[in-house]
N, C-alpha and C positions, 0 to 999 in steps of 0.2 A: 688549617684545612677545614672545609665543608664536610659538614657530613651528609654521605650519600643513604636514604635512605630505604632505596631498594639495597644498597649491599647490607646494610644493620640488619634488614629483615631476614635475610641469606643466610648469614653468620648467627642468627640470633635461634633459626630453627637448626642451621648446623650444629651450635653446641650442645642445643638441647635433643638433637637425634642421638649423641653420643654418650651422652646421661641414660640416654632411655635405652642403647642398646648395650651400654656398662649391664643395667640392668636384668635384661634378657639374660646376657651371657651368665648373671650370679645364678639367678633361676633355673638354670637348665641344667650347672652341672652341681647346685650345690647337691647335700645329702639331705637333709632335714624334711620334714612335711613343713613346718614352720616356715621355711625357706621358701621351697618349692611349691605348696601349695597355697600358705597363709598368705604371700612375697612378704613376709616382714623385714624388710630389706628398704633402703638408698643410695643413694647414685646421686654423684656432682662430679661440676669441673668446675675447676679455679685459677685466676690466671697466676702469674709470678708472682705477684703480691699475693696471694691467698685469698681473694676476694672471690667468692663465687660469681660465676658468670651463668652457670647453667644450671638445673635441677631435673632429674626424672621427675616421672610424675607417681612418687611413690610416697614416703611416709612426713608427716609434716613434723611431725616432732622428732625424726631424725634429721629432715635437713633444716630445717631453722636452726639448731644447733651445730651442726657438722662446722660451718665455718672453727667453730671455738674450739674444735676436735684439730683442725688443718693447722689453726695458726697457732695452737700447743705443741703442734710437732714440728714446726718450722723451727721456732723457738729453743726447741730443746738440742738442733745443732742442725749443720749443712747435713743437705741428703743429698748424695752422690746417687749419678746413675746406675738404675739398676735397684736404688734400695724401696725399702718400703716398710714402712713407721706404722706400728699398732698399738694402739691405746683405749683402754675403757674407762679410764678413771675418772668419773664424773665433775671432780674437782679441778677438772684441769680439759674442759672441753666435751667431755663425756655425756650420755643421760642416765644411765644407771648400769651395773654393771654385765648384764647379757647381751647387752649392744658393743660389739666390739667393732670396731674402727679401724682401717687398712686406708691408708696415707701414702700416693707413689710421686717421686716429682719427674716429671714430662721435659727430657733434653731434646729438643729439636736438632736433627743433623745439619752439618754444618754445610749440605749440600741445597738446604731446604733456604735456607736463610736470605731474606732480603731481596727474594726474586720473585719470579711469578714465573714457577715452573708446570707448564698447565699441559706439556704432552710428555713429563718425565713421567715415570713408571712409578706404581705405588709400592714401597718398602714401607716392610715394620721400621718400629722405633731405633736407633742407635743406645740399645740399654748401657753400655759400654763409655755414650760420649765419644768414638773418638775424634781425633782432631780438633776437639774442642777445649779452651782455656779452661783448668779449672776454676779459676777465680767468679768463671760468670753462674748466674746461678740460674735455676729450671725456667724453662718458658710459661709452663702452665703445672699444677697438680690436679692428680684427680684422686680421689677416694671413695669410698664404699662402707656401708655400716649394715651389718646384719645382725638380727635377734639369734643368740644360740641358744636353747635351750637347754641348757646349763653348764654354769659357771662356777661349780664348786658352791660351799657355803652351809649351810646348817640345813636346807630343806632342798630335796629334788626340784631341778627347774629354776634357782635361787631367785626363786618370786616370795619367799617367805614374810611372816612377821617378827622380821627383825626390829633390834634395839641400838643397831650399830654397824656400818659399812662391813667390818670385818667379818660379821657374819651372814651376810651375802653372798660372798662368793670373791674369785681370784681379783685383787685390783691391777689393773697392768698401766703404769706409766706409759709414755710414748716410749718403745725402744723398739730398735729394728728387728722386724722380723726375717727380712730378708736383705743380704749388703753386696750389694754390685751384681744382683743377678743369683744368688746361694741362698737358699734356704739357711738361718739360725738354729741350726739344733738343737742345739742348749734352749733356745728362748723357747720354741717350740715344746721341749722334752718338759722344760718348768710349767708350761700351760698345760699339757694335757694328762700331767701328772695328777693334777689337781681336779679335774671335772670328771663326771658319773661317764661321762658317754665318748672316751678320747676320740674312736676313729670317726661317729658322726660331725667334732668339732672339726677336725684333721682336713674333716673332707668339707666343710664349709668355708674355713678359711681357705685354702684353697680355691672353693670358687670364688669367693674376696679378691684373691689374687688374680685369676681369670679377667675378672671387671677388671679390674686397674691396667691389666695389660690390653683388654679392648679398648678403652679408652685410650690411652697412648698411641696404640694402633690406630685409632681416628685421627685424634690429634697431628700425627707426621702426617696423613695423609691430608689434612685441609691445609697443612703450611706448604706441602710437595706442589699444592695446587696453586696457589692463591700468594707464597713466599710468609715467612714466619713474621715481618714487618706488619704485615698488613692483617694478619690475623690478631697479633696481637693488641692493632689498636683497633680494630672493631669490638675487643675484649673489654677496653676501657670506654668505648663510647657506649656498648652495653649498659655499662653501670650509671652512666650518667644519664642514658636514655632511660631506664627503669625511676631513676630519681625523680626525672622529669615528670614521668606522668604519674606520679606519685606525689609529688607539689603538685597536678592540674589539678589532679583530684579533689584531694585537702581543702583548694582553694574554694571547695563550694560544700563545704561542711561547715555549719552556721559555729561562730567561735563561742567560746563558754567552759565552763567546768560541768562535767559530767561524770558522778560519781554511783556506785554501784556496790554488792556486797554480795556474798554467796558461801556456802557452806559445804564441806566435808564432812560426813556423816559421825567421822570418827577416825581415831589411826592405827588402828587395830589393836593397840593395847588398852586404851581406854574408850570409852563411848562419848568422849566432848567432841563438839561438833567444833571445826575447825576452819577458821575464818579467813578468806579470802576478800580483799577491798581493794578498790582502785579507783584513781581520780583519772579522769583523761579531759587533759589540759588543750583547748583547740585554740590556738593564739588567734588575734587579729590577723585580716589578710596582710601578704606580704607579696613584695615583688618577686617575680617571677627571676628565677636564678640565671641568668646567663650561660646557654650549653659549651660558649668556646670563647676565652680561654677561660681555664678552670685556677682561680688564684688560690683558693685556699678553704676551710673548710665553712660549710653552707650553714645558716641558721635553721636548728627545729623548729617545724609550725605545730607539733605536736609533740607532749609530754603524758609519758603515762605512767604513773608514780604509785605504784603499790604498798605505800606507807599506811598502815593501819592495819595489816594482816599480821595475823595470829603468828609468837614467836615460831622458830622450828617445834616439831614435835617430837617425841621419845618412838614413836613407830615409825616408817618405812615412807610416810606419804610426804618428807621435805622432796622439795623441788631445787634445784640447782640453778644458778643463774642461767643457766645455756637452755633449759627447759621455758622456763620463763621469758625469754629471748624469743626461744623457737614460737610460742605460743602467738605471742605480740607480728611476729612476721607472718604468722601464719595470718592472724583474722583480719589484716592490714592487708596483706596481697589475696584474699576473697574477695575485697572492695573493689577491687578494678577489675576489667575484661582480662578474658583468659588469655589474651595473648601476648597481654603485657612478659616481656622477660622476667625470672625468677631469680632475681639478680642482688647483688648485695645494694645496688645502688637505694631499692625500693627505702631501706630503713634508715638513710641519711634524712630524712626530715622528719624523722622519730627519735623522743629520748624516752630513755626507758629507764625508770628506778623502781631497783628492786633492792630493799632495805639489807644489808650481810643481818642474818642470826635468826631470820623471817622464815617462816614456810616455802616462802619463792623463792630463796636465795640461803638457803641451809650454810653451814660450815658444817667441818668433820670433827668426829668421826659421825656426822648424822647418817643414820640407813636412808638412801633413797628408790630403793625399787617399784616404791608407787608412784614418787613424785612424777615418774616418768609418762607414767599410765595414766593412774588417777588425776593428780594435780594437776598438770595440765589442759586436763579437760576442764576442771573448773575453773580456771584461767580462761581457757576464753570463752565459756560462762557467760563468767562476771565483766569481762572485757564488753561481750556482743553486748550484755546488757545495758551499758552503760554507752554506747554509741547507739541503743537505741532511743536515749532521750534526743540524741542528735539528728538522724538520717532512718527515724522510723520503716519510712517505706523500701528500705533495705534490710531490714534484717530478720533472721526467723527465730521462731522461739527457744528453748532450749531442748536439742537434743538429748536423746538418754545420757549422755553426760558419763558413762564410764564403760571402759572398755572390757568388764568382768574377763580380768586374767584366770585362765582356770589352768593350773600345774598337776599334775599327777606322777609318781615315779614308783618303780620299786623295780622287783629282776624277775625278767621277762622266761615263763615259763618254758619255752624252745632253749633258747638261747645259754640259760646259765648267765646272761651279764645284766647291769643296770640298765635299764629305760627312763626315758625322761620326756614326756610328752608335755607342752605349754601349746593355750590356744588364747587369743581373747576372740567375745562371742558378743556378737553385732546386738543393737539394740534399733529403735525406729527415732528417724530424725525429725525435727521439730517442723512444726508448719510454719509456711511462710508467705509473705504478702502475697494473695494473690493463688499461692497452691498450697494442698497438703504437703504435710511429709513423705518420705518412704518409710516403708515399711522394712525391719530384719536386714540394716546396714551400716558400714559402719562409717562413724560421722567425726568430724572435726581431725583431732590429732593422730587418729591412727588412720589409716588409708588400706588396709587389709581386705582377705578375706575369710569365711569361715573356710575352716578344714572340712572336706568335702567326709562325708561318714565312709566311704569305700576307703580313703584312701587312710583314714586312722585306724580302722578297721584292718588292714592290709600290714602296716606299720608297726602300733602296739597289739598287745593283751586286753583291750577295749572292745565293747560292742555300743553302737548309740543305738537305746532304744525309743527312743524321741526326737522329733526333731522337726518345727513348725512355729509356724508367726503363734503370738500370743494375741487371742483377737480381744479389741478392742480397750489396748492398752495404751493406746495414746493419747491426748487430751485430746476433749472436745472443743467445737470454736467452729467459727466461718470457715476455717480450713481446722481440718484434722492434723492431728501428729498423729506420725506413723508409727505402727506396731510393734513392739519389741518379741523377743523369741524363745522359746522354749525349746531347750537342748537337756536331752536328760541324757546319761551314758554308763554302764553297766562295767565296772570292773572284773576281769576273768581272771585276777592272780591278787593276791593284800597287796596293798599299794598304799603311801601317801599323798594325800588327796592336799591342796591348797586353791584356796580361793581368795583373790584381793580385788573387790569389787565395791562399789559407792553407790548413789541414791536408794540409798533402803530407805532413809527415812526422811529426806529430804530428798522431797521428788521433783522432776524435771517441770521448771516452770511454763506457764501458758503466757504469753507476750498479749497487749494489743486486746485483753478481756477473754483471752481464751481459757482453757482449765488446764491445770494441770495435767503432767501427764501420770501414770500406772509405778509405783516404785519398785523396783527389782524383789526378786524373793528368792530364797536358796530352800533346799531341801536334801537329807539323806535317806534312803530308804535302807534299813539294817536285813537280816538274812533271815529274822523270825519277822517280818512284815509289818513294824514299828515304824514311823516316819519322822523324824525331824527336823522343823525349821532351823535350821542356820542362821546367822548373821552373815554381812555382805565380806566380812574379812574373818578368816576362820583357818586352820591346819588343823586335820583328823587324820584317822588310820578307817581305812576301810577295807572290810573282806572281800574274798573272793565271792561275786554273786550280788554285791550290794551296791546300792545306786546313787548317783550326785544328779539333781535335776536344778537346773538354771532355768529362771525365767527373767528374762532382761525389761527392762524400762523403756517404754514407749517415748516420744516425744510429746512437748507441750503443741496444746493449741494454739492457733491464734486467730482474734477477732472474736467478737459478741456475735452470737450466734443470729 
């Protein structure tokens, strides 16, 4: 069969309406400011096979990984309707362990199926299945990943500087949290046993939940429409459609080796700078893949082989394969138009090596609460960098490159209970052919926002007495990088204070003969009026009345002035 390419376009923004309104739903009812204000949060769908077909348009270093979240849960046994699979464990799909993961798989009624029922009336999901063989398995899954602000572990907010997964915080395997519609008490009672803040978790997971049953909810409703046959293989011509112009693309990036290197400032235990390197392999042209029929698996026209980077390290900043993954998908799907689908199909003409025992690609029990944050960003770095020897007039220079996680916790004076407030705080992104940066936003692998000062104000035991672009912190050049920001914020109760943030000393570069940009700077102010610079990764105790002032990293320039 032809494909029709008005219905691919139909189906292509249907899935992704359903991503984005998973979305909405996690937002509205989760509990968290993180949640709700920060959206630290994603949203996909994926067909029977587990391939994503759709993504919100929410965090990239959630969903370039989520797939390896999906296909660990599939993996780990049949999911009957109704259930739904959560797992953080970074080693098995995961990115680190505050991002927990809710997994539902999608039974299409058996009313829906194989038709084109275009004036029947819209029902929810059959959570139940019935009428249907057990033997066949889900039509679609969808899942959800949201940041909690903590997870158990040795420090409030479990962003610390750990030496070892274990003290991080709860590891959770895939196991269900909920089985044919019922809540797991037991599973539930073991999670929230374990973290500072039960009922804020209680009530996020839950709207986890929420998403996955919106999603569902869409889902019956495009198969009620259009018959579950025909949805499903616009699912797979999806993937092949993203392929495609993902080989068009390729085909006009001059071939060659293009190799590149970049730095981690440090890994919180020690101050070696920490080396990231990659080759990106652009093969000679190749023929164009044939969209129908599909015989068997396509050759890479690109290879990107992160052999040379620094082994894992004893701090917190290993990266996981899935992070490393997310990253590569991420600066790969920048390169095409935005309307390209966000589709698994995009990275069948990419191979990707990431060495096991590497920075990029950690074993256990390594800590990785930065890799998630931190490494990542320098991943595609060193990535842009190195397809700027290729497709110069695409790419911009290096944004502030770290997402400065700022944690704080202790027991919130109303209350009588723990608090556990986590934000990361926008920096200015790099300039680019053609324009400056912005200015006090946030770039690359996180896709957040700051936490608005009312609403943390409202929330914790904090007051922000600060809060404003850092002027004239981003490189200079033909085009400017943008500003980075100064957040200062006043504790109103002792509190443990953490901070895991990057370019202090290795500052964000200027592309193209531009300058450098402004390197990040920390500070405490103590209660008798003494001030102290910080290092960009650091755990204190701080009084009641004394202050953390952040001031984040500009971007690089780019061009001779």
């Amino acid at each position: 069969m032809r494909r029709d390419p008005v219905e691919l376009e139909i189906f292509k923004n249907l899935y992704h309406s359903i991503a984005e309104e998973m979305g909405a739903a996690l937002r509205r009812t989760a509990f968290s400011p993180n949640i709700k204000e920060r959206r630290d949060y994603s949203c996909a769908v994926f067909d029977g096979a587990g391939e994503v077909i759709a993504m919100g348009d929410h965090m990239p270093v959630h969903l370039g990984s989520m797939p390896m979240s999906v296909r660990a849960a599939i993996d780990t046994g049949a999911m009957e309707p109704g259930d739904v699979v959560m797992l953080n464990d970074p080693f098995r799909g995961g990115t680190h362990l505050p991002d927990i993961t809710l997994v539902a798989p999608v039974y299409v009624e058996r009313g829906a199926r194989d038709i084109d029922n275009r004036k029947k009336p819209v029902h929810l999901p059959n959570l139940r299945g019935r009428g249907r063989p057990r033997h066949m398995g889900p039509d679609f899954y969808v899942a959800s990943r949201a940041h909690h602000a903590d997870v158990g572990g040795a420090y409030p907010g479990s962003m610390g500087l750990c030496r070892e997964i274990y003290q991080e915080g709860v590891r959770i395997p895939p196991v269900k949290l909920m089985s044919a519609g019922a809540m797991n008490r037991d599973v539930l009672a073991l999670l929230l046993n374990n973290v500072r803040t039960p009922e804020e978790r209680e009530g996020d997971l839950g709207a986890q939940i929420a998403a996955c049953h919106t999603g569902a909810a869409r889902l019956q409703e495009i198969c009620d429409r259009y018959g579950v046959s025909r949805a499903r293989r616009a699912a797979g011509d999806l993937l092949d459609y993203a392929e495609e112009l993902m080989r068009a693309f390729l085909r006009h990036v001059p071939a060659g080796e293009y190799r590149a290197e970049d730095f981690l400032d440090g890994d919180g235990i020690n101050d070696k700078p920490v080396k990231i390197a990659v080759t990106v392999k652009v093969s000679a042209r190749v023929a164009a893949i044939p969209a129908w029929p599909r015989t068997g698996p396509t050759p890479p026209m690109v290879t990107v082989d992160f052999t040379g980077s620094d082994p894992q390290v004893e701090g917190s900043l290993n990266a996981v394969a899935a992070i490393t993954h997310s990253a590569c998908f991420y600066v790969f799907r920048c390169l095409l138009q935005e309307d390209v689908p966000a589709a698994a199909g995009l990275m069948r003409p990419i191979k990707v090596i990431a060495p096991e025992g590497t920075v990029v690609n950690a074993r256990p029990p390594a800590a990785v609460a930065g890799g998630n944050v931190e490494t990542s960003q320098r991943i595609v770095d060193v990535l842009l960098r190195a397809l700027a020897q290729a497709i110069p007039g695409r790419i911009p220079a290096a944004a502030s490159g770290t997402m400065n996680n700022l944690t704080i916790g202790g027991m919130h004076p109303e209350t009588g209970e723990p608090f556990t407030y986590y934000e990361t705080i926008a920096g200015g992104m790099g300039a680019r052919p053609g324009k400056p940066g912005v200015s006090g936003v946030h770039t690359h692998m996180t896709n957040s926002l700051n936490t608005p000062a009312e609403a943390l104000e409202y929330a914790y035991p904090l007051r922000v007495t600060r809060y404003s672009l850092r002027r004239d912190s981003g490189g200079s050049g033909k085009f400017r990088g943008g500003d980075g920001i100064i957040r200062e914020i006043e504790v109103l109760t002792d509190c443990h204070v953490t901070l895991l943030a990057d370019r202090r000393t290795h500052a964000p570069r200027g592309l193209a003969g531009g300058a450098n940009a402004a390197p990040g700077r920390a500070f405490v102010t103590r209660r008798d009026g003494s001030i102290e610079e910080m290092p960009g990764k650091f755990s204190t105790r701080l009084r009641k009345g004394e202050r953390i002032r952040i001031e984040t990293p500009g971007g690089g320039g780019w061009g001779i002035v």
